[in-house]
C-alpha positions as CSV (number, residue, x, y, z in Angstrom):
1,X,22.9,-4.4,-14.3
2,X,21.5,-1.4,-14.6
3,X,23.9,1.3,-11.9
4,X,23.8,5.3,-12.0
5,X,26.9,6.9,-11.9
6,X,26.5,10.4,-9.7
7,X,27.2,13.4,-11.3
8,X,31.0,14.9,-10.7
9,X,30.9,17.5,-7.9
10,X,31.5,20.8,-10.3
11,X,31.8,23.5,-7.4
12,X,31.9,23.6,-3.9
13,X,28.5,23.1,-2.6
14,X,26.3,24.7,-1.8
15,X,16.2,20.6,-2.2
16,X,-8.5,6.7,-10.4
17,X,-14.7,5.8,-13.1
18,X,-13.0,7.6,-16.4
19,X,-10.2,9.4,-17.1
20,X,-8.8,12.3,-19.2
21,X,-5.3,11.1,-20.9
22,X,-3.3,14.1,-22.4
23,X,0.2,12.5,-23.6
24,X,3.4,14.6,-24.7
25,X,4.9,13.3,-28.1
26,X,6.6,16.1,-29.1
27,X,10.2,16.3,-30.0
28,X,12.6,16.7,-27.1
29,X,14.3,20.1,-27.2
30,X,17.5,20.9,-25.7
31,X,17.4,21.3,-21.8
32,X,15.1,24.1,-20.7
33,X,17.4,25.1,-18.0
34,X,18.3,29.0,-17.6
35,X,21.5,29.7,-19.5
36,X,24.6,29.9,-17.7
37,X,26.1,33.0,-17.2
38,X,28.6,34.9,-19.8
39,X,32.1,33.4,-19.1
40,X,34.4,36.3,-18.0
41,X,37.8,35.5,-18.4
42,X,40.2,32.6,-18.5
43,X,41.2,32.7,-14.7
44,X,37.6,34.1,-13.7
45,X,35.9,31.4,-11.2
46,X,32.5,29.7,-12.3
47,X,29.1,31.1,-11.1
48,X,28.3,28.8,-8.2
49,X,24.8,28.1,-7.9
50,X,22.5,29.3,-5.1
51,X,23.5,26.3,-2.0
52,X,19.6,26.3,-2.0
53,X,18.9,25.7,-5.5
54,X,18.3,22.6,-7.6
55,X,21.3,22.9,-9.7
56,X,23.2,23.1,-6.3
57,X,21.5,20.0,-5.4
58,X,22.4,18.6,-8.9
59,X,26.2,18.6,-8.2
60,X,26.0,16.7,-5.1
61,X,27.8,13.5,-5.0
62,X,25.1,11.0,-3.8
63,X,25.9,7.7,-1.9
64,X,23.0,6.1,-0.6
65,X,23.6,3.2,1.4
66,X,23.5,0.6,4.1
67,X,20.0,-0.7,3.4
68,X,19.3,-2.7,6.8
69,X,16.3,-4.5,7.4
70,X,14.7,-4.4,10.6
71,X,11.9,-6.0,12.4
72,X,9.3,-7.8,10.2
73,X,6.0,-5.6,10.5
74,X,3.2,-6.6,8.1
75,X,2.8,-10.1,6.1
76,X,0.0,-11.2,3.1
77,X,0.4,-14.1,1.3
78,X,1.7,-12.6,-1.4
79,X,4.8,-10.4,0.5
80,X,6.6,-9.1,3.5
81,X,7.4,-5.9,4.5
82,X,10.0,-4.9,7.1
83,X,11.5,-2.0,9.1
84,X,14.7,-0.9,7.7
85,X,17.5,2.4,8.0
86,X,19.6,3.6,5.3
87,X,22.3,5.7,4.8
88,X,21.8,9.5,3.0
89,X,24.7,11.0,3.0
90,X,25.7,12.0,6.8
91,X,22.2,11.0,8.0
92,X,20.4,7.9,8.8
93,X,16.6,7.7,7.3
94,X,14.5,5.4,8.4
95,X,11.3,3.7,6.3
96,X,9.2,0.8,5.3
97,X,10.3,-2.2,3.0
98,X,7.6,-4.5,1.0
99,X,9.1,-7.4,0.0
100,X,7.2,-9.8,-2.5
101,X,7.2,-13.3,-1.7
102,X,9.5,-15.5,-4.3
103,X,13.4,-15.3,-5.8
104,X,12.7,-12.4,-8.1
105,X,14.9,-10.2,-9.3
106,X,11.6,-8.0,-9.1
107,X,11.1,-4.6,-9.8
108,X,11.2,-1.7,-7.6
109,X,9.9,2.0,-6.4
110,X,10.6,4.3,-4.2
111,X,7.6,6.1,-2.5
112,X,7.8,9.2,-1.7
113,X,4.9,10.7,0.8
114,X,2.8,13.6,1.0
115,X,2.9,16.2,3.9
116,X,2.3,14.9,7.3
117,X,3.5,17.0,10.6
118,X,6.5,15.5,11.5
119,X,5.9,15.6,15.1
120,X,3.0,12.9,15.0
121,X,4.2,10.7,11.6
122,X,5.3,7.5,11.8
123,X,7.5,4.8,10.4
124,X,5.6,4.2,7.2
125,X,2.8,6.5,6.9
126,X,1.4,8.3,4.1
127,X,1.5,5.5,1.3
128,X,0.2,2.6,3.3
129,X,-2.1,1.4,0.7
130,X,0.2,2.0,-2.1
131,X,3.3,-0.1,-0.4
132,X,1.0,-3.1,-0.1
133,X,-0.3,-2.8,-3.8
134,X,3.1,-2.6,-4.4
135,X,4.1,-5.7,-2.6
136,X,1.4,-8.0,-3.4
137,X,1.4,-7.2,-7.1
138,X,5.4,-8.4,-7.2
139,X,7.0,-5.0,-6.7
140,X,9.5,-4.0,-4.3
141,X,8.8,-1.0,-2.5
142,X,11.1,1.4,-0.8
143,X,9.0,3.6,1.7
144,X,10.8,6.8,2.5
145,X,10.6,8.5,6.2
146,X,12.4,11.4,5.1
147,X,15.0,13.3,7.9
148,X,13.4,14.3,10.3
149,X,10.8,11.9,10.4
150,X,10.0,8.4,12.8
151,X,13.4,6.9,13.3
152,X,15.3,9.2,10.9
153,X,17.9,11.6,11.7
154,X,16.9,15.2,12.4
155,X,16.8,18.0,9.4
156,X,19.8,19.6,9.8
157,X,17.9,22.6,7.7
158,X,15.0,23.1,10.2
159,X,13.5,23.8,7.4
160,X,15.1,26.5,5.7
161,X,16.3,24.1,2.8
162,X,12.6,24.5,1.8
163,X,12.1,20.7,1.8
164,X,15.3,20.0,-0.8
165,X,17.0,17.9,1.8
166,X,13.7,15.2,1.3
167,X,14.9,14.7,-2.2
168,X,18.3,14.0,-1.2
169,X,16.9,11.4,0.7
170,X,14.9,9.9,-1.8
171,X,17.8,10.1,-4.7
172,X,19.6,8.0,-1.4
173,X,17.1,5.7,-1.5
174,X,17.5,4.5,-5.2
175,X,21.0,4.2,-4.5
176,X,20.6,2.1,-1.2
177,X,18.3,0.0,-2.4
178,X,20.3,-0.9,-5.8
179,X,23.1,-1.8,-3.1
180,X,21.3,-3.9,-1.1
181,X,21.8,-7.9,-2.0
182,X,18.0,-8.1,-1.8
183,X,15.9,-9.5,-4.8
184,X,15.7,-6.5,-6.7
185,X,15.8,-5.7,-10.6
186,X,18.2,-2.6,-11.1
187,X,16.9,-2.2,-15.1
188,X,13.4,-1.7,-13.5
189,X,13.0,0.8,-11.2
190,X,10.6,3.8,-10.3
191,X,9.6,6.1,-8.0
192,X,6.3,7.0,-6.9
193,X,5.5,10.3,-4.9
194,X,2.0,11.5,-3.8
195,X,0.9,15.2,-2.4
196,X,4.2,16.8,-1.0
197,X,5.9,13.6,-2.3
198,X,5.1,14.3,-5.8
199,X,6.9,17.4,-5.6
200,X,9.5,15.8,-4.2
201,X,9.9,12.9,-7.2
202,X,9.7,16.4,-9.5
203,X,13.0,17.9,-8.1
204,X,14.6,14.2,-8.2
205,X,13.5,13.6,-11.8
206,X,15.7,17.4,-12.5
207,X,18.4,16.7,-10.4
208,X,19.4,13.3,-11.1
209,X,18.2,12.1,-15.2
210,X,18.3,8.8,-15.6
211,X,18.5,7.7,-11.6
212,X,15.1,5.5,-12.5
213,X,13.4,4.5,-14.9
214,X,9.8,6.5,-14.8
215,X,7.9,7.9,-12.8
216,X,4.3,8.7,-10.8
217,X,2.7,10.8,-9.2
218,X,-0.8,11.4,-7.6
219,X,-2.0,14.4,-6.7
220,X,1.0,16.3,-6.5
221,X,1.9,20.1,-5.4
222,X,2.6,22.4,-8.1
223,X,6.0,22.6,-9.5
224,X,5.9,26.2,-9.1
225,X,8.0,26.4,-5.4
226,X,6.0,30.2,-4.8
227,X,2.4,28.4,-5.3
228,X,3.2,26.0,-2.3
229,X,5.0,28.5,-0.2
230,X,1.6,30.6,-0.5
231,X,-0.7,28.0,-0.1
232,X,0.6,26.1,3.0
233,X,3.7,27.7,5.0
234,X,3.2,31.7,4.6
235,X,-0.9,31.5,6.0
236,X,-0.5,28.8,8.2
237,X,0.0,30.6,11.7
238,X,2.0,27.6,12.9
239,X,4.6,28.1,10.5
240,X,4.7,31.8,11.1
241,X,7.7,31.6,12.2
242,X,9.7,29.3,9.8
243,X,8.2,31.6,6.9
244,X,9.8,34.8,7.7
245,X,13.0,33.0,8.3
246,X,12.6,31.8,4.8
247,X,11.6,35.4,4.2
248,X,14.5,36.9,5.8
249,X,17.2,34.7,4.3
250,X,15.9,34.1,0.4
251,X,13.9,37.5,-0.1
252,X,10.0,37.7,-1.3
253,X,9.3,35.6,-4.2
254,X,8.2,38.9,-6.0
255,X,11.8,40.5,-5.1
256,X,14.3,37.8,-5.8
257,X,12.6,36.0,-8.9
258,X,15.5,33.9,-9.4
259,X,16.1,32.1,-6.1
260,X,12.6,31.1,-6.2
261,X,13.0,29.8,-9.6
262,X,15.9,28.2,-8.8
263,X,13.9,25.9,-6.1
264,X,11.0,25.4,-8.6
265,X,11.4,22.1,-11.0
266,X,9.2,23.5,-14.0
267,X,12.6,25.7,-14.2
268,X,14.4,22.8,-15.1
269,X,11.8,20.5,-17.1
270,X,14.2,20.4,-19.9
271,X,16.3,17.9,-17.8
272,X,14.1,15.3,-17.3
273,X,14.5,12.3,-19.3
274,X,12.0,9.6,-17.7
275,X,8.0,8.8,-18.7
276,X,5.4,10.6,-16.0
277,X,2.1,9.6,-15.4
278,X,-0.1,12.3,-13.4
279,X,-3.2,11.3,-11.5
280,X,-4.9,14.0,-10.1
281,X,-8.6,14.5,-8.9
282,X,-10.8,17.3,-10.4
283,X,-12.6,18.5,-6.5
284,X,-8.8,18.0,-4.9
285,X,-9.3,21.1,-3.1
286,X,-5.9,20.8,-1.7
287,X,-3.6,20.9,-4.6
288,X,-5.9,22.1,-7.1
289,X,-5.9,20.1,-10.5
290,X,-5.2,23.6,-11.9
291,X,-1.6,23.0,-11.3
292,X,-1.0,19.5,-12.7
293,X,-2.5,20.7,-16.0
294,X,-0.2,24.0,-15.8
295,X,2.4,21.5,-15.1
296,X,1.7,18.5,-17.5
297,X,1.2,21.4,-20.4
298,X,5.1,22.6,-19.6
299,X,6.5,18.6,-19.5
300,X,5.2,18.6,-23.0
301,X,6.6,21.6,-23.9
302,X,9.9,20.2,-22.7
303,X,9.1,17.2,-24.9
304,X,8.5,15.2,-21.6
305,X,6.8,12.1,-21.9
306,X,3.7,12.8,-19.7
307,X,0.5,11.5,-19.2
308,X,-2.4,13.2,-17.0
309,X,-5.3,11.3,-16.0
310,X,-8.3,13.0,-14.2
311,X,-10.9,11.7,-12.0
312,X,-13.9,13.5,-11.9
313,X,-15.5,14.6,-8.5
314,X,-12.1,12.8,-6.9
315,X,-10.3,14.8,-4.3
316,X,-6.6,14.9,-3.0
317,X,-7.0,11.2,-0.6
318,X,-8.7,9.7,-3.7
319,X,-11.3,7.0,-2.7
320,X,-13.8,5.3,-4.7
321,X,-11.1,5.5,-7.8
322,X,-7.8,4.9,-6.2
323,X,-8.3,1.1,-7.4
324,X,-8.9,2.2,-10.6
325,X,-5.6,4.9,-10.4
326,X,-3.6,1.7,-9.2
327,X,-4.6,0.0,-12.0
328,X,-3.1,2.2,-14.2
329,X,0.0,3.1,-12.4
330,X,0.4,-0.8,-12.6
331,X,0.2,-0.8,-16.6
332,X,2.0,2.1,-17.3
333,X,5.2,1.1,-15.0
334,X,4.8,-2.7,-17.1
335,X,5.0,-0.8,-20.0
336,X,7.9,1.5,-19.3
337,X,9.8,-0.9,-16.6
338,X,9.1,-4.2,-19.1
């Protein structure tokens, strides 16, 4: 049975018509992290990474938990799917459970969903479609609430942690469900992230190699933390507010370089040792395809294996191709889950 041992806590603490296939098959280099500091002196403490930082994020000890199911709230022929808590750390998250019908073991993802205002989302929305392809196609499927969200715990971060804390929950949720004495396949598991979420499955893929065992993404935000900051929380006058509190305690991203690197996963590409498939729409108008070929161009450079595949006149909610997207999601995690 496949079961991830977490990284050793290092310092005190401290984020679908035709396609287009571009795959990476270079050699892998060494890890594209920044390189540490110059050690000083024998007795001279380590540099401690920013609390707010991926590599903060990567020294956490993670031990998700507690999978409990719920009420049963949907049912095909072909699988069940259930309300159900886990445990991420301190907190409780809440989210949705597909369940195929049969002994199994089968295997598994996690989704991860896009952006959706916290104050109206609930338990289970955002990947609706995707949970039941999941289920009925003999998959289990692990639908993350994130904190703060339906029947989770609040965000103890209000924010400020710049969305890190979603990945904690996420990393949780592998964990959890690998726990749980339910019918699931530890040597074949994935995770799956869409708008927001696929940002969220970047900084998990850094932060925690080898947790699964690939992973996807459809029309995901750039993996440059500065592009989303300017395109969503900085204009939007409703998160005036929360922006120059971010402001205020991490600096401009033109004045403090480093920080902002620090929350970006393209920084940290080298780490990533898992297959990624990319689907992404070329009229998305709102995460522009620009940035999943900036960001598939630097996998490869990593020596990431990564696959993009475009769908012309598609935009970011995907509709006459998200069939065809499925389909393909469903051979590549065959061919990389077995």
């Amino acid at each position: 049975m496949r079961r991830w041992v977490p990284v050793v806590l290092l310092a005190l603490l401290a984020t679908a018509c035709t396609g287009t296939e571009d795959s990476g098959s270079a050699p892998r280099p060494a890890s594209s992290s920044p390189p540490a500091a110059p050690s000083g002196p024998p007795d001279e403490p380590a540099a401690v990474p920013h609390p707010v930082s991926l590599p903060a994020l990567a020294q956490k000890t993670y031990d998700g938990r507690g999978l409990r199911l719920g009420e049963q709230v949907a049912r095909t022929p072909r699988h069940r799917q259930y309300a159900v808590t886990w445990r991420s750390g301190d907190l409780t998250v809440s989210g949705r459970l597909a369940v195929p019908e049969g002994r199994g073991p089968f295997p598994a993802v996690v989704l991860a969903h896009g952006y959706i205002d916290p104050a109206v989302y609930v338990n289970g929305q955002g990947m609706t479609r995707e949970r039941a392809w999941f289920g009925d196609h003999g998959y289990v499927a692990l639908h993350v609430d994130y904190r703060g969200h339906a029947g989770s715990d609040p965000d103890p971060s209000g924010g400020l942690d710049l969305r890190l804390g979603y990945t904690e929950d996420v990393i949780n949720a592998v964990l959890a469900l690998r726990a749980w004495d339910g019918p699931v396949d530890d040597d074949r598991v994935a995770l799956v992230g869409r708008s927001m979420g696929g940002g969220v499955v970047y900084n998990a893929l850094v932060v925690q190699p080898g947790l699964v065992d690939a992973a996807v993404v459809f029309a995901p935000v750039s993996s440059d933390a500065v592009d989303n900051f300017e395109r969503w929380i900085r204009p939007d006058p409703g998160r005036a507010g929360l922006a120059r509190r971010i402001l205020r305690r991490y600096g401009e991203p033109s004045a403090r370089p480093a920080f902002w690197q620090g929350v970006s996963p393209r920084t940290y590409f080298g780490d990533i040792t898992e297959p990624v498939l990319i689907h992404h729409g070329t009229s998305d108008d709102s995460c522009p395809i620009r940035w999943s070929r900036t960001t598939t161009r630097l996998l490869r450079r990593a020596g990431v294996d990564v696959t993009l595949r475009t769908y012309p006149g598609e935009e970011h909610a995907f509709g006459p191709q998200w069939g065809r997207s499925m389909e393909r999601t469903g051979r590549f995690l065959s061919r990389h889950l077995g």
